[in-house]
C-alpha positions in Angstrom: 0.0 0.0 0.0 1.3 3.5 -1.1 1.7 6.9 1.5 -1.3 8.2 0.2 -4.0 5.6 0.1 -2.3 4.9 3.9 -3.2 8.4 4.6 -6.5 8.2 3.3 -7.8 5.4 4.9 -5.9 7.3 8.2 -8.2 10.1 7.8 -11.4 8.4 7.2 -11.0 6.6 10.5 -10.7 10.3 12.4 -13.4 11.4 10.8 -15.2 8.0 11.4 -14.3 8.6 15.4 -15.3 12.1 15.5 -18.9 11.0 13.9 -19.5 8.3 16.0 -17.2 8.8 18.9 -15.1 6.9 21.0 -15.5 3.2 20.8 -16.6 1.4 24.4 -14.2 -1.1 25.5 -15.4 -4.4 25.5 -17.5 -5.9 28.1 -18.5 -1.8 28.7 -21.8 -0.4 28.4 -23.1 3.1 28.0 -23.3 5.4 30.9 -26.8 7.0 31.6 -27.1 10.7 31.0 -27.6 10.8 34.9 -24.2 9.8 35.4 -22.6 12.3 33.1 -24.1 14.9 34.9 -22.7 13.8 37.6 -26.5 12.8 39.1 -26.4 9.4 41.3 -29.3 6.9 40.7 -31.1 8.2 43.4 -31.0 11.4 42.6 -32.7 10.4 39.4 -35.4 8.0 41.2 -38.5 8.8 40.9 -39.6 11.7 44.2 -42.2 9.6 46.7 -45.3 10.0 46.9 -46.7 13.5 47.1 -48.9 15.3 49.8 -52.3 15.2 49.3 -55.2 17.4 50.9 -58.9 16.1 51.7 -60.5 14.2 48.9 -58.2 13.6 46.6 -58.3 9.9 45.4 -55.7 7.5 45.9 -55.1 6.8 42.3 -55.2 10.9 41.6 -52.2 10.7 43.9 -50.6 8.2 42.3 -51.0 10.0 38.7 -49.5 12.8 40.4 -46.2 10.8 41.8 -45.7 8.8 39.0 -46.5 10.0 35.8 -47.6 14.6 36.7 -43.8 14.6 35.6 -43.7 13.3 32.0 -47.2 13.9 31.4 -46.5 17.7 31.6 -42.8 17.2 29.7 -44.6 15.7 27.1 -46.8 18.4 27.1 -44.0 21.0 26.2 -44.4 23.2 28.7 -44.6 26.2 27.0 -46.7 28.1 29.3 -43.6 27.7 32.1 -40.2 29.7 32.4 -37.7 26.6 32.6 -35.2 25.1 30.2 -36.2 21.7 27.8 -33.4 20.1 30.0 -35.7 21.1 33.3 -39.0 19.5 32.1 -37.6 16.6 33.6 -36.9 17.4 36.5 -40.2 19.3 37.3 -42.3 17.7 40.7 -46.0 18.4 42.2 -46.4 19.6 45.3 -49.4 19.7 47.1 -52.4 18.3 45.2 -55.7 19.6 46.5 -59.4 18.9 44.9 -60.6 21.7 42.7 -63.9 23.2 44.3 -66.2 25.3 42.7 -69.1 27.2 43.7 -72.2 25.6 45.0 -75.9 25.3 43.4 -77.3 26.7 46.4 -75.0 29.6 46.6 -74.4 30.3 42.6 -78.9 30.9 42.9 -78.7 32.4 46.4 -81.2 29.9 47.9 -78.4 28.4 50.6 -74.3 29.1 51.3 -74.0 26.2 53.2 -72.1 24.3 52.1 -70.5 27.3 49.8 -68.5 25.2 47.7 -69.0 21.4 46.1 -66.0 19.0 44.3 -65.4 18.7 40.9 -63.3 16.0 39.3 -60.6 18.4 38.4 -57.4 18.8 40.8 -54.6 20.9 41.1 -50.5 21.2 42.4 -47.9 23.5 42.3 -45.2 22.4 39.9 -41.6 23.0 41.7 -38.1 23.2 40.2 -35.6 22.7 43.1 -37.9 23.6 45.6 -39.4 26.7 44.1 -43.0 27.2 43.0 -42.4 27.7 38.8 -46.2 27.4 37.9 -49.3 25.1 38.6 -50.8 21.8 37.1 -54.4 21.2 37.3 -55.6 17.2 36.1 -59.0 16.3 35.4 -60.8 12.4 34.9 -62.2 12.1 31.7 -63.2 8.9 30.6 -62.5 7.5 34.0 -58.7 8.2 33.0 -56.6 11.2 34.9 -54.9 13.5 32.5 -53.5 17.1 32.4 -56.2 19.4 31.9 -54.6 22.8 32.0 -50.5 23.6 32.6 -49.9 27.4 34.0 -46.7 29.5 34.5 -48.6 31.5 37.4 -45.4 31.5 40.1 -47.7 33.5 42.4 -51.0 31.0 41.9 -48.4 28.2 42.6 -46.4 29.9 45.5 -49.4 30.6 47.0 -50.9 26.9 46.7 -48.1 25.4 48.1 -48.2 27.6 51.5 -51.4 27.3 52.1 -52.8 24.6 55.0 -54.0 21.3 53.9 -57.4 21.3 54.6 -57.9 24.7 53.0 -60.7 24.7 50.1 -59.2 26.2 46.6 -62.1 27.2 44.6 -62.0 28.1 40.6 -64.5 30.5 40.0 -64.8 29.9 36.0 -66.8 32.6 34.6 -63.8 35.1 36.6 -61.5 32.2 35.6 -60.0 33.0 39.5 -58.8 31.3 42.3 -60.4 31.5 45.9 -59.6 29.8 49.3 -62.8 29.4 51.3 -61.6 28.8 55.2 -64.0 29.3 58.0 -66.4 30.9 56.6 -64.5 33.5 54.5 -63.4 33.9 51.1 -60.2 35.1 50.1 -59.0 36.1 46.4 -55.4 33.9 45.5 -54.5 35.1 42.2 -54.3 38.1 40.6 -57.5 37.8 38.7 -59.0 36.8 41.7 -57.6 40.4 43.6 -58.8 42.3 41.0 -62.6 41.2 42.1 -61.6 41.0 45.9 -59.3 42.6 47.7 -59.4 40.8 50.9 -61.6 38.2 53.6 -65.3 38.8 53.7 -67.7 36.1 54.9 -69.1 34.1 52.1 -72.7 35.9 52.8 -71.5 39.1 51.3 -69.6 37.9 48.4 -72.7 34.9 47.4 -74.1 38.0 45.2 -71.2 38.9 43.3 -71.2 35.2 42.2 -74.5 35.2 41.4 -74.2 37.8 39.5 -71.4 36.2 37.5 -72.9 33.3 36.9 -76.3 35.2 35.1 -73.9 36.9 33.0 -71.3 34.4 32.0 -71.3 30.8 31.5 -70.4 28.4 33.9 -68.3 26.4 31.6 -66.4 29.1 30.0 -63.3 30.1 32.1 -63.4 34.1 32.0 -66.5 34.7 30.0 -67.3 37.2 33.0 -64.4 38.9 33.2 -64.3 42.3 32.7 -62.8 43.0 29.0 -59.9 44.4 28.4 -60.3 48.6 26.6 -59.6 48.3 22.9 -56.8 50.3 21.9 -58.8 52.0 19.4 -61.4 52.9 21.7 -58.7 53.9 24.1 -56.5 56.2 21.8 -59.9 58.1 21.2 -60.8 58.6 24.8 -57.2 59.9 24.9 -57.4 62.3 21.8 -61.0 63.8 23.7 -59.2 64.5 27.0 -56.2 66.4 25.4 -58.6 68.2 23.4 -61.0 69.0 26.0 -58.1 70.2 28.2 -56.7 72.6 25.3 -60.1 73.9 24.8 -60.0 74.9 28.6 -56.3 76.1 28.5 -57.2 78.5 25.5 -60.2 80.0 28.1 -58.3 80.4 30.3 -55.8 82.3 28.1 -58.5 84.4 26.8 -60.0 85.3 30.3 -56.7 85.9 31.6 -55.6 88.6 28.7 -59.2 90.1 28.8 -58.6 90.8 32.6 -55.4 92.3 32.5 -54.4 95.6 33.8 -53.6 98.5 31.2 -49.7 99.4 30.8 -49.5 103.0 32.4 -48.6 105.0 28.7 -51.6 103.8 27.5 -53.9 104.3 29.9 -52.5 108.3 30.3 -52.7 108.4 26.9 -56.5 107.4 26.9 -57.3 109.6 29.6 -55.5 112.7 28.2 -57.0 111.8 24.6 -60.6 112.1 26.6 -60.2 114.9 28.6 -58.2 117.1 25.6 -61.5 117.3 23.8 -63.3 120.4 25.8 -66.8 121.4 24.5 -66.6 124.7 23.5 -66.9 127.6 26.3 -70.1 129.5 26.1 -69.7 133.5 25.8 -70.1 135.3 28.7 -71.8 138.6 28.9 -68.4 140.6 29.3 -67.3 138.7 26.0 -70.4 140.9 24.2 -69.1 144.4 24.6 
């Protein structure tokens, strides 16, 4: 074999290697992608079980330990503020049965009980501890699925502090989130704030629900939410109110220049132009002779 076919067949194996990388040593198998970066087995185990508040089913708990994770990966996650390398490493916190508003209290006939269970549920989704947004799952088909993936941080930070057996309540015309504890309501999100700014017993706020409910439909999440201004109708308002405020800067001009005092020349010279124009002196007797 000649230098240059040597050399060729030389270079094709480089190239060869730097395709398809180094070859494993016999008997050796491939690492997992834990290992290279640098995670032990455990730490890529599967978290245990999760923390669960009143009513959630045991197999809605397992969903949430064991498959939450992928299910939402899968999903894409585009609605959350972490990395495609994070997906996997995203974990449920505290899963709590989705209430909604009662019958009784939606017609104002009864608040007691305010709220009733739906077969949705919800948990914050955590990164490393921290709250990065929320998961809600629903049964459909007797099967438990993501219903709804959002990046809320607040919504989620706030789940995850509150006390177990604390109610969370999705009003869905508002498309809001409530906590109803002893009696109270209290807004969670910041849709829910913008309706509610603090506690009030669940007798005062029943009509506000009611209200929500004849105007918007139960099933449509924020079909009673107030709507944002159109821009259009916005940049007119805006056009009005500079005008108007011209309008009353030029009357105030006018008053002002109309009110001012005359500059001393001219007013002498307006008083001596009057009073230089005697009538004529009658003749006296004396004048005749």
């Amino acid at each position: 074999m000649t230098a240059r076919p040597a050399a060729a067949l030389a270079g094709l194996a480089v190239l060869a290697g730097a395709l398809l990388g180094p070859a494993l040593p016999a008997g050796a198998t491939p690492t997992s992608r834990a290992a290279t970066s640098g995670r032990t087995a455990e730490d890529a185990a599967p978290a245990g079980p999760v923390q669960t508040g009143p009513g959630v089913p045991a197999d809605v708990a397992e969903w949430f330990t064991s498959q939450a994770g992928d299910a939402v990966a899968a999903r894409g996650v585009g609605e959350l503020d972490v990395t495609v390398a994070e997906r996997g490493e995203l974990r449920p916190g505290v899963v709590r049965t989705v209430m909604t508003w009662s019958e009784g209290l939606v017609q104002g006939t009864d608040v007691t009980p305010p709220t009733r269970e739906t077969d949705h549920w919800i948990a914050p989704l955590l990164l490393d501890g921290s709250a990065v947004g929320a998961l809600v799952a629903a049964r459909e088909d007797g099967a438990v699925d993501v219903a709804d993936v959002s990046g809320d941080t607040d919504l989620a930070e706030e789940l995850q502090s509150l006390p177990l057996a604390t109610h969370v309540v999705h009003d869905v015309p508002l498309d809001a989130w409530f906590t109803v504890e002893e009696g109270e309501v209290s807004p969670l999100d910041a849709a829910a704030r913008d309706s509610l700014a603090g506690a009030v017993p669940v007798e005062v706020y029943q009509r506000f629900v009611e209200e929500r409910h004849a105007t918007g439909d139960a099933d449509e999440p924020g079909s009673a939410a107030p709507q944002p201004q159109d821009a259009g109708d916005a940049a007119r308002a805006v056009a009005w109110v500079a005008a108007g405020a011209a309008a009353l800067l030029v009357w105030a001009g006018i008053q002002v220049w109309l009110r001012r005092p005359e500059e001393p020349g001219r007013e002498r010279a307006r008083r001596s132009g009057a009073g230089g124009r005697r009538s004529p002196r009658r003749p006296s007797p004396d004048d005749r002779h």
